[in-house]
Rosetta silent file (secondary structure, phi, psi, omega in degrees, C-alpha in Angstrom):
SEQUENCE: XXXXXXXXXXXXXXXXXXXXXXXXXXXXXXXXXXXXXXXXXXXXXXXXXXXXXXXXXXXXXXXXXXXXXXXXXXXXXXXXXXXXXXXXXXXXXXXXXXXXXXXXXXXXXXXXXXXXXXXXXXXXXXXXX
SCORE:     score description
SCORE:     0.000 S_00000001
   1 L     0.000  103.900  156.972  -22.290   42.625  239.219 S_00000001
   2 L   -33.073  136.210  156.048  -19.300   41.958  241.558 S_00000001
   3 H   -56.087  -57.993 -160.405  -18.325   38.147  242.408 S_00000001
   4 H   -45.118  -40.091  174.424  -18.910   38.823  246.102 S_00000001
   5 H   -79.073  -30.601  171.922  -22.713   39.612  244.729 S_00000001
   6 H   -54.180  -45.379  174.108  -22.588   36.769  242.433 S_00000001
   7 H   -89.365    6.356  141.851  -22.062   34.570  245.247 S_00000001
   8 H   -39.947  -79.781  150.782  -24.546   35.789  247.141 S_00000001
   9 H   -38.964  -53.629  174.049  -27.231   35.373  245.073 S_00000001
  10 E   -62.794  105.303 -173.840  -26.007   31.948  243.802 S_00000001
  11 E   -78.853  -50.961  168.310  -27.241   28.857  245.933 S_00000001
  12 E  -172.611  166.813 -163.497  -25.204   26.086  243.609 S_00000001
  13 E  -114.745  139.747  162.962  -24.282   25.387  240.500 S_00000001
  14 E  -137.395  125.447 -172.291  -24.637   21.746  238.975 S_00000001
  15 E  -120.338  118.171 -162.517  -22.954   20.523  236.035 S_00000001
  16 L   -77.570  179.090  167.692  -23.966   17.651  234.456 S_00000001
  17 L   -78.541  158.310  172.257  -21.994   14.552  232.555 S_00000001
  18 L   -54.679  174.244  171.352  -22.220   15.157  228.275 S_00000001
  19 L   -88.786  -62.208  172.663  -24.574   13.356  226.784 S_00000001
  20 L  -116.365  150.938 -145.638  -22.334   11.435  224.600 S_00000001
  21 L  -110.060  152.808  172.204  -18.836   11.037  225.816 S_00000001
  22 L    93.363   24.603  101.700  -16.183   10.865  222.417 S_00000001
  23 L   -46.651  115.376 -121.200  -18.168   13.624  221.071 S_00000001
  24 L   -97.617  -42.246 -153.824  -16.674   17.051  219.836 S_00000001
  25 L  -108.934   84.106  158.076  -20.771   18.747  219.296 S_00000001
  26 L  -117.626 -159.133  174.494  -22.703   17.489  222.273 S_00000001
  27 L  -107.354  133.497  177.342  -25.113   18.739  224.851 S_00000001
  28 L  -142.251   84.867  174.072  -24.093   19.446  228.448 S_00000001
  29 L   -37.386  111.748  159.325  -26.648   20.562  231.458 S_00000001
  30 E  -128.358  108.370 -176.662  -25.700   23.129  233.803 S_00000001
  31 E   -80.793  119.401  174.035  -28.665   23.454  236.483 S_00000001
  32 E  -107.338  114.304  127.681  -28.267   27.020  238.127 S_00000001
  33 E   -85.029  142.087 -172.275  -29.887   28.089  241.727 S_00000001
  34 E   -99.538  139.609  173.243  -30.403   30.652  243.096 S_00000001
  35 L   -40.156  109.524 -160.930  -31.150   31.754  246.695 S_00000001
  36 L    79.691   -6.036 -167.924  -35.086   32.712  247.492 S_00000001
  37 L  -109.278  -79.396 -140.093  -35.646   31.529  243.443 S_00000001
  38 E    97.763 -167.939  173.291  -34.353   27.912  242.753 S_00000001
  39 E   -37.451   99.464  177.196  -33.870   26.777  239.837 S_00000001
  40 L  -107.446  135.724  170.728  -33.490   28.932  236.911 S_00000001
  41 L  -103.402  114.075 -169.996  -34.070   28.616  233.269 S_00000001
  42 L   -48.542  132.808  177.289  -32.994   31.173  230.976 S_00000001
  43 L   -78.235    2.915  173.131  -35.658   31.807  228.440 S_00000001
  44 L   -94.534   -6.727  152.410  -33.500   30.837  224.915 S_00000001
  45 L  -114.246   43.634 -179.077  -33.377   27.684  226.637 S_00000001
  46 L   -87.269  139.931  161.756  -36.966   26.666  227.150 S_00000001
  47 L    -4.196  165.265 -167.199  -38.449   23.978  225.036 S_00000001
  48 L  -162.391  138.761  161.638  -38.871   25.663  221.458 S_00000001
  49 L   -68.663  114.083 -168.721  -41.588   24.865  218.825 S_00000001
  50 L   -92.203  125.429  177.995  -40.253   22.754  215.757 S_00000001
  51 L   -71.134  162.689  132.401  -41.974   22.903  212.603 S_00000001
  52 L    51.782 -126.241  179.294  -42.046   20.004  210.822 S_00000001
  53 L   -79.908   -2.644 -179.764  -39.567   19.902  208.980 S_00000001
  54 L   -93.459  -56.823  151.272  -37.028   20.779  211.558 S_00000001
  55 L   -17.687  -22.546 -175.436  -38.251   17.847  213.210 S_00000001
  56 L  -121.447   -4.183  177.674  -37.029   15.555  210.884 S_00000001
  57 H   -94.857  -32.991 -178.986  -33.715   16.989  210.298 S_00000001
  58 H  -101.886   26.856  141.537  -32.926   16.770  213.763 S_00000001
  59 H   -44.735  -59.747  177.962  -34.744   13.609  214.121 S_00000001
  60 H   -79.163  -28.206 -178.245  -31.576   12.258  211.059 S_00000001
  61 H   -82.181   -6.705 -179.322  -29.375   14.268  212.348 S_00000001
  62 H   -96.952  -35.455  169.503  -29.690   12.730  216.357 S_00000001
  63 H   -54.809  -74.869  177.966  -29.699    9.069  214.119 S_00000001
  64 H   -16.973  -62.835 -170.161  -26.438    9.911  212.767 S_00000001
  65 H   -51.556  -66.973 -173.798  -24.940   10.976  215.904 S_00000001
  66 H   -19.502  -69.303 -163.212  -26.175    7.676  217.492 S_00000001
  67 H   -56.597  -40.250 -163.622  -24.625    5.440  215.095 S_00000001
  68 H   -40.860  -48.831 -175.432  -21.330    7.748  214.584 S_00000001
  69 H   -58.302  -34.634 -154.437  -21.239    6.965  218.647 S_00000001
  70 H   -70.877  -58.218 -162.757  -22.394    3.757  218.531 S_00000001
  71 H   -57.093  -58.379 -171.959  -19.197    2.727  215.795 S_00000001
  72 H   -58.953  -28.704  155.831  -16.880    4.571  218.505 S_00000001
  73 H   -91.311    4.482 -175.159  -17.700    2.916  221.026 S_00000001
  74 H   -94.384  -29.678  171.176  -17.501   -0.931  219.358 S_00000001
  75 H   -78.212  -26.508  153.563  -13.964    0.672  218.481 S_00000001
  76 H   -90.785   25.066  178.499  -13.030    1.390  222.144 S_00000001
  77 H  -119.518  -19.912  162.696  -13.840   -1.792  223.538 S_00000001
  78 H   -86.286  -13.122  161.842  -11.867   -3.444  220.466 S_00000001
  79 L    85.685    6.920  161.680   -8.911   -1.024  221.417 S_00000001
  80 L   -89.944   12.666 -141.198   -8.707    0.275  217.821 S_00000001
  81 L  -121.180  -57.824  174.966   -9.464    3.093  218.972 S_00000001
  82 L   -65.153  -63.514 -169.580   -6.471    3.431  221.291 S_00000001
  83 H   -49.077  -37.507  179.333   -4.268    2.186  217.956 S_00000001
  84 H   -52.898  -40.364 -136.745   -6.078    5.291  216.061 S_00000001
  85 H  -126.273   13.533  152.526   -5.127    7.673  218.216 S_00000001
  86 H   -70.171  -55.081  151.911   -1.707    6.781  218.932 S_00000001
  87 H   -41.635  -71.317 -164.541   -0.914    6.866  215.317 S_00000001
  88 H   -67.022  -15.195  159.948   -2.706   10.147  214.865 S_00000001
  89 H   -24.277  -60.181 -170.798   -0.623   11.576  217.775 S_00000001
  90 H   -56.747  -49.323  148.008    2.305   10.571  216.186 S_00000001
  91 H   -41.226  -41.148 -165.856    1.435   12.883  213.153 S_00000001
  92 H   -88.366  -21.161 -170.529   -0.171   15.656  215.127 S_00000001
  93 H   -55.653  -45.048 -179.072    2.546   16.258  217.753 S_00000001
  94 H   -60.708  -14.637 -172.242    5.252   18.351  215.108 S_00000001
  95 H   -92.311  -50.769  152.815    2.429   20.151  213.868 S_00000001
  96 H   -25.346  -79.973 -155.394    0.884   21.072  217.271 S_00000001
  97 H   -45.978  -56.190  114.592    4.425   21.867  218.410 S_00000001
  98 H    15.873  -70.087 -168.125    5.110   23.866  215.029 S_00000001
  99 H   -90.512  -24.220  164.843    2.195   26.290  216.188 S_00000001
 100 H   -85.791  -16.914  154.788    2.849   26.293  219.728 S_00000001
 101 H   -86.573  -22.881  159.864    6.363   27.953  218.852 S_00000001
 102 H   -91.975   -6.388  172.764    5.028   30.503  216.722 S_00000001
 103 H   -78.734  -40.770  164.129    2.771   31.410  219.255 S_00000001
 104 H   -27.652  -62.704 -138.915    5.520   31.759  222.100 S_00000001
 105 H   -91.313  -15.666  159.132    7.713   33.790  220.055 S_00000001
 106 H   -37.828  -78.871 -170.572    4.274   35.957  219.046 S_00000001
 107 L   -55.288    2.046  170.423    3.722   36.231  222.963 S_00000001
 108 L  -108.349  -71.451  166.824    7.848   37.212  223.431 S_00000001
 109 L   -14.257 -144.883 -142.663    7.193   40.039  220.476 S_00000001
 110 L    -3.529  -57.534  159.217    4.566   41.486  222.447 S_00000001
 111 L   113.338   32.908  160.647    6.579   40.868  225.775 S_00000001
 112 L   -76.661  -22.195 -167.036    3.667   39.027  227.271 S_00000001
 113 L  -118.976  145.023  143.876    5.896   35.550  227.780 S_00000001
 114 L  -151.390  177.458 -168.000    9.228   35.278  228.648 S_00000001
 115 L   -93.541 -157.897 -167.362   11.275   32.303  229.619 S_00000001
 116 L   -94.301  -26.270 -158.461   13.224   31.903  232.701 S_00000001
 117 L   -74.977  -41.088 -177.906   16.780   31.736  231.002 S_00000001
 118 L   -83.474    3.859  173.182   16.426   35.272  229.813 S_00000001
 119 L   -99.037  140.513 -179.731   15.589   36.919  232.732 S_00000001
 120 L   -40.117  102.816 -145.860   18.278   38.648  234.949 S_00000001
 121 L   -64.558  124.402 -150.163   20.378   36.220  237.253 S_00000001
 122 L  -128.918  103.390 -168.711   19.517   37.466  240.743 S_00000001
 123 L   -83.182  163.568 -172.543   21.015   35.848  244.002 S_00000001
 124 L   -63.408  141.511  158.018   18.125   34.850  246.750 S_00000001
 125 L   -53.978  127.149 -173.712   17.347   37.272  249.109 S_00000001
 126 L   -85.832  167.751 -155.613   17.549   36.616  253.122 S_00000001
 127 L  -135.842  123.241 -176.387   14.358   37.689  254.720 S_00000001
 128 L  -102.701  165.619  169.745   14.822   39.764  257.999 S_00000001
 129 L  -140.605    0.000    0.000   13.162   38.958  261.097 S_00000001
């Protein structure tokens, strides 16, 4: 299937807000329709039969989340939150950085990246008219 046929077909797409916002593992709706259909739902995500006991795990496990959110948000309205994650910046940036320079010089190996400085000094061209 081509985009030009994708978009065709496709009446609009709508993408919803998360469910919980400060959350790495949430849920996020995206409502598709389509032209002459409407709305379609894919059939791995229709409603599903729980036994049980899967009921109650994600019964504690949807508690959890709650509270986990619940603490996170009493910490960004006290602005410790902010203080957290300034600190943990401060730690994560050499180590980010650290990983983002071995990937570069991976991607110059390869000869997918290269910087600007190393490419051959060229004066601008005039453009005829």
């Amino acid at each position: 299937m081509t985009n030009t046929m994708l978009n065709e077909f496709v009446d609009k797409i709508l993408v919803h807000e998360r469910d919980r916002k400060g959350c790495q593992d949430t849920t996020q709706t995206v409502e598709i329709y389509f032209n002459f259909v409407g709305r379609y739902i894919p059939p791995s995500f229709r409603e599903a039969e729980l036994t049980p006991e899967e009921q109650e795990a994600f019964r504690r496990r949807e508690e959890r989340r709650d509270k986990l959110h619940q603490a996170y948000l009493r910490r960004k309205a006290s602005g410790k939150q902010q203080e957290y994650d300034r600190r943990y910046s401060i730690k994560r940036k050499p180590v980010m950085d650290a990983k983002r320079a071995a990937l570069r010089a991976e991607d110059m190996e390869r000869g997918i990246f290269t910087t600007a400085a190393s490419l051959p000094r060229q004066e601008p061209k005039r453009a005829v008219m």
